[in-house]
C-alpha positions in Angstrom: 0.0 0.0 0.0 2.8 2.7 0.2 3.0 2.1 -3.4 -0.7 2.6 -4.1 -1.0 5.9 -6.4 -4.5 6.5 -4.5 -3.1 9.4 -1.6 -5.7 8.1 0.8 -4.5 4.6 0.6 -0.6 5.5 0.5 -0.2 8.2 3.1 -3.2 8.6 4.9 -3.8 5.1 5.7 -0.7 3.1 5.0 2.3 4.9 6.0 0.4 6.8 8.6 -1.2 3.6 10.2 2.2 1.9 10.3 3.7 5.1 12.2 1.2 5.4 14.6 1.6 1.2 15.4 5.5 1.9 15.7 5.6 4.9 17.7 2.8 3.5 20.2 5.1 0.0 20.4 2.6 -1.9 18.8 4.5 -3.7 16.3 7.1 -6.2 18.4 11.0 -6.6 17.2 10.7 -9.7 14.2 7.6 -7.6 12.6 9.5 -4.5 12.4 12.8 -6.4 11.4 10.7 -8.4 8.7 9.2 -4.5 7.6 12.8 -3.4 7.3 14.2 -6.2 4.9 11.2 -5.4 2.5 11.3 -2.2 2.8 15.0 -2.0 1.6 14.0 -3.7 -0.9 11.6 -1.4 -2.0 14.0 1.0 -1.8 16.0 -0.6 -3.9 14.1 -1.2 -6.6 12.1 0.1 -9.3 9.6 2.5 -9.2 7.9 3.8 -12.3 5.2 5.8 -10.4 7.6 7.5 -8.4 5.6 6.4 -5.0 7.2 3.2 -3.4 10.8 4.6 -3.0 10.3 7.9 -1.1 7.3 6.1 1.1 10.0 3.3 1.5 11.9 6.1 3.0 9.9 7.6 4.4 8.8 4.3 6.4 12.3 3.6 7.2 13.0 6.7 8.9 10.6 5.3 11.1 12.6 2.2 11.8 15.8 4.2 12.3 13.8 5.8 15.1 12.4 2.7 16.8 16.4 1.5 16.8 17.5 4.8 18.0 14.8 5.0 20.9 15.6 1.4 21.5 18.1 0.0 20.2 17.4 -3.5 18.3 19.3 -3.3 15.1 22.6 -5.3 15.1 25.8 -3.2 14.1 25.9 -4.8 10.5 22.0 -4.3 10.3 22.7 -0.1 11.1 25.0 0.0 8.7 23.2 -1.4 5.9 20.6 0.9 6.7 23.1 4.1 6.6 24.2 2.7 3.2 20.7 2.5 2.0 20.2 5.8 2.6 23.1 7.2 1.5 22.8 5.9 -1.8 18.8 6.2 -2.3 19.6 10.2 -1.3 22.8 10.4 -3.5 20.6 9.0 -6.2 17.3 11.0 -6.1 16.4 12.5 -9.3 13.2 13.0 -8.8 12.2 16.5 -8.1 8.5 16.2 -7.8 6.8 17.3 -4.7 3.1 18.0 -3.9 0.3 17.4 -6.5 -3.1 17.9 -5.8 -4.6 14.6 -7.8 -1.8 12.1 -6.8 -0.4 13.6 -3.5 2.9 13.7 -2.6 6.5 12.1 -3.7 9.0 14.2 -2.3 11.9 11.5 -2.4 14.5 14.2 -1.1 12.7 15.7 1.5 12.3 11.8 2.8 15.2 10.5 1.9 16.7 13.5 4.1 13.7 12.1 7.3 15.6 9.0 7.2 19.1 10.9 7.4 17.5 12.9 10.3 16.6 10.1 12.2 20.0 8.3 11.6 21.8 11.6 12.4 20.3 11.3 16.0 21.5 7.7 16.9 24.1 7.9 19.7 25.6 4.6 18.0 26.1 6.3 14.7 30.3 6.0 13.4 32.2 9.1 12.1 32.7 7.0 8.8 28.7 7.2 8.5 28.2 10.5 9.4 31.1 11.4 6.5 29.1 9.1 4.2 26.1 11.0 4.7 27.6 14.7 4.7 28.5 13.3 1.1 24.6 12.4 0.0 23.5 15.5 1.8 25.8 18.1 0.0 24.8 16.5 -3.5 20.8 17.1 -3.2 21.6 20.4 -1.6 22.8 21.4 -5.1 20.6 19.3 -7.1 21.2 18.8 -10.5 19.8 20.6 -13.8 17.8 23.7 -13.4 15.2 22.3 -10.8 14.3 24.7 -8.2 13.5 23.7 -4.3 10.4 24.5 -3.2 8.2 22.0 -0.7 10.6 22.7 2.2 13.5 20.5 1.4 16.1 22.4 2.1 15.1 22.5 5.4 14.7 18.8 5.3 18.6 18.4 4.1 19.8 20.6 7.0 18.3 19.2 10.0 20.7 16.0 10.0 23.5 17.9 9.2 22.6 20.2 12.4 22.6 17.0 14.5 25.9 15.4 12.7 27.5 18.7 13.7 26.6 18.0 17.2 28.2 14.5 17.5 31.5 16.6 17.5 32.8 14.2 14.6 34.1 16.8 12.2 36.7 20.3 13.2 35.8 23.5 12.6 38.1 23.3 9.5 36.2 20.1 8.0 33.1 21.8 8.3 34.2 24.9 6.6 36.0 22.8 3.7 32.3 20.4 3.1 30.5 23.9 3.3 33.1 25.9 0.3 32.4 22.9 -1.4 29.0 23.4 -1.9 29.0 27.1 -2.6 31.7 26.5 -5.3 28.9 24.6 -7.3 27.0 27.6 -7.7 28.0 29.6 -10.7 29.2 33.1 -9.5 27.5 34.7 -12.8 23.6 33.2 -12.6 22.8 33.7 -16.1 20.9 30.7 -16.9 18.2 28.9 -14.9 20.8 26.3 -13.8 22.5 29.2 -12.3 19.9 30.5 -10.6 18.5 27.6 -9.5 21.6 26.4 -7.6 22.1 30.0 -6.0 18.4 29.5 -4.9 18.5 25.9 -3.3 22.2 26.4 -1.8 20.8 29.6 -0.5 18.0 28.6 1.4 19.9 25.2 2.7 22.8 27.1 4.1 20.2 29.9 5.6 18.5 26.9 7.6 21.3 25.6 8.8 22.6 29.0 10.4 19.0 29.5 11.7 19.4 26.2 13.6 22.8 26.5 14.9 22.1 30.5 15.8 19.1 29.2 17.4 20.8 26.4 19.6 22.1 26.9 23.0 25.3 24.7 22.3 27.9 26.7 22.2 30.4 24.0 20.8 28.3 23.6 17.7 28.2 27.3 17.1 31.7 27.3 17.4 32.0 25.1 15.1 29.7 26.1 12.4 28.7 29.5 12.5 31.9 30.9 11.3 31.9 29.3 8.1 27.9 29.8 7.6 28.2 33.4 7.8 31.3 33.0 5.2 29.5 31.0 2.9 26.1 33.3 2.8 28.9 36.1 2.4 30.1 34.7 -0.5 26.9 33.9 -2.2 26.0 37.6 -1.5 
């Protein structure tokens, strides 16, 4: 059912049901376990609609938060996971969001909830949290000409947030990932591409500084907001 192109069915009813079950603990280890291998399976695989993989995601995220609230995942099973959603993120294409008739996609924006909800795992390796940094920073510059606009830049920062956090990376590593991005975005916006990737790198970096400002940890400002304020210098 998180495949079905009927809204109702696919978000109201099946993903929703299955979160509410999982958050209220009514779903017991082996169910959730047997969930997770077909769900990475449907992440996996194809998806002509463009429905089953961002609900697979979506659904996931949900599993990454049972394991991070309890932890039942084995090390090897975690890691999959991470590598799942590293590479469905890195490999999102898809750009559509909301439509009216057929309701919503949004592979990013979930591809990012599960990140979010890995990002928050006290068990979560530095090696991970680089691998993720990686899939983050491509979908915060999409490619092609394809401009943000249901909120997923917003999505794409809140891991990174709680990565920065984990006190994994220097000062100096964050600035280096952040002038990374930026430099993607063509300093004379002439063409929709341009513009585009001013737009979405823009708006991604802007959350991020809201978040960190907003934060009473002073260790993550220290280590972020420095090169935020350089990079939204620098994209003027």
């Amino acid at each position: 059912c998180l495949s079905d192109p009927d809204p109702h069915v696919r978000d109201d009813h099946a993903f929703s049901g299955l979160q509410k079950m999982m958050r209220a603990g009514q779903l017991d280890v082996a169910t959730v376990q047997a969930m997770r291998v077909r769900l990475l399976a449907m992440l996996r695989g194809p998806d002509a609609a463009g429905f089953t993989r961002p609900f697979a995601a979506l659904t996931l995220a949900e599993v990454a938060r049972m394991d991070r609230i309890k932890p039942f995942l084995t090390a090897d099973q975690r890691n999959e996971l991470v590598d799942a959603a590293v590479t469905y993120l890195s490999g999102v294409s898809d750009y559509r969001g909301f439509d009216e008739r057929e309701g919503w996609r949004h592979g990013v924006a979930h591809g990012a909830d599960l990140m979010l909800q890995l990002s928050l795992n006290p068990q979560l390796q530095r090696d991970q949290a680089d691998a993720m940094r990686i899939a983050i920073a491509k979908q915060a510059v999409p490619a092609g000409d394809h401009f943000y606009r249901y909120g997923e830049p917003d999505r794409l920062a809140a891991p990174v947030f709680h990565l920065a956090r984990k006190d994994f990376f220097s000062s100096q590593e964050w600035e280096l990932w952040l002038a990374k991005i930026v430099a993607r975005v063509p300093r004379e916006p002439r063409t929709q591409a341009a513009l585009a990737a001013r737009h979405n790198v823009v708006a991604f970096i802007q959350a991020l500084y809201i978040s960190v400002r907003e934060t009473g940890d002073e260790k993550t400002q220290d280590a972020l907001l420095p090169s935020l304020r350089k990079a939204l210098r620098e994209l003027g």
